[in-house]
C-alpha positions as CSV (number, residue, x, y, z in Angstrom):
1,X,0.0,0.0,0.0
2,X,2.7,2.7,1.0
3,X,4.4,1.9,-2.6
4,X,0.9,2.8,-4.3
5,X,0.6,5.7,-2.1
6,X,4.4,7.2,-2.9
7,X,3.8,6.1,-6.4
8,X,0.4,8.4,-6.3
9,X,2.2,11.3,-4.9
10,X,4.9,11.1,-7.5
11,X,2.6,11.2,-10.4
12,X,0.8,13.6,-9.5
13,X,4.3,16.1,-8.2
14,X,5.7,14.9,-11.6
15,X,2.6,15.9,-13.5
16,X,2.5,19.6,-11.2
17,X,5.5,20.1,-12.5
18,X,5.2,19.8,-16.2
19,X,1.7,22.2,-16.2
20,X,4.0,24.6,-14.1
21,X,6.7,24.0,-17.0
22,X,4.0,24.5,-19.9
23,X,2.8,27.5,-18.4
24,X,6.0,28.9,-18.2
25,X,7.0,27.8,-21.9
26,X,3.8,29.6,-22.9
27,X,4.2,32.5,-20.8
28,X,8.3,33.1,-22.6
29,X,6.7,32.0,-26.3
30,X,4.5,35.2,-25.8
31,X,7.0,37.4,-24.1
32,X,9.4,36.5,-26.9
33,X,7.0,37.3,-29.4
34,X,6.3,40.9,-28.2
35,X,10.0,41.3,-27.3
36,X,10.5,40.6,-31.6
37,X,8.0,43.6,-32.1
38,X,10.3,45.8,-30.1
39,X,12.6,48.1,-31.3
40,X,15.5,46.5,-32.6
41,X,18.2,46.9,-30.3
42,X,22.1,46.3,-30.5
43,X,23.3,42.6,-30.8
44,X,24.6,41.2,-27.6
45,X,27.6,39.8,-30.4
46,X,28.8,43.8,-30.7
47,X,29.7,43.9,-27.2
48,X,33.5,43.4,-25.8
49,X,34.4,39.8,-25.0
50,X,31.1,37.7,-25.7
51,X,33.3,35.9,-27.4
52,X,34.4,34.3,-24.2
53,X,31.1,33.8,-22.4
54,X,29.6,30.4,-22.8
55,X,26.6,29.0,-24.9
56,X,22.9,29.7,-23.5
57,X,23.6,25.3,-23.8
58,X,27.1,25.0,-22.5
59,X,25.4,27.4,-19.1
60,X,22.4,24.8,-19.1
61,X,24.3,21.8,-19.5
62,X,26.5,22.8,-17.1
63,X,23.8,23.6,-14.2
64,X,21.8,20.2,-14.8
65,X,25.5,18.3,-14.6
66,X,26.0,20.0,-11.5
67,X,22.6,19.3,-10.2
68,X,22.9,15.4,-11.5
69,X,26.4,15.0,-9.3
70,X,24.3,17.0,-6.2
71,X,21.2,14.3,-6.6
72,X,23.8,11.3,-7.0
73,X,25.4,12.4,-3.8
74,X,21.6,12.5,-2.0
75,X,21.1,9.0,-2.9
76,X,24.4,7.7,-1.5
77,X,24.0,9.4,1.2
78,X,19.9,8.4,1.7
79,X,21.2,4.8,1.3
80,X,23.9,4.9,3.7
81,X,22.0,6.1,6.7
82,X,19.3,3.7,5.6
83,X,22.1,0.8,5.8
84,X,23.3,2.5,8.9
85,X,19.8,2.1,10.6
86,X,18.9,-1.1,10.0
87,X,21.6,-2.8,10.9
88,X,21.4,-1.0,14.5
89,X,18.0,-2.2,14.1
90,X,19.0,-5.6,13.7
């Protein structure tokens, strides 16, 4: 019962969070399309040293990769202490 129950409560944070995502997809497609009806404005590329910033890709990559090592190290750690406790259970 407490796997259905978990299971339950992950569908339905999982499914939260994609509405929340569309929303938010929606919400930037309009802003961006009022934003290309603005006066044009100079290109980010004519400023000094862009060159040298990252991709939008390489900064997003880089955050999720960061995030992924962050979530690995939860899980170790989760199972540890659940090792930890039931063998002083035991």
């Amino acid at each position: 019962m407490s796997s259905s129950v978990t299971t339950t409560i992950s569908d339905v944070l999982v499914a939260s969070i994609k509405q929340s995502q569309d929303l938010a997809t929606r919400g930037i497609d309009a802003w961006s399309d009022l934003a290309a009806k603005a006066p044009s404005t100079p290109s980010f590329g004519s400023l000094p040293f862009t060159d040298l910033l990252p991709s939008p890709t390489q900064v997003v990559d880089s955050g999720f990769a960061i995030v992924d090592e962050v979530v690995a190290a939860q899980k170790e750690l989760s199972s540890k202490l659940l090792e930890a406790v039931a063998t002083k259970a035991s």
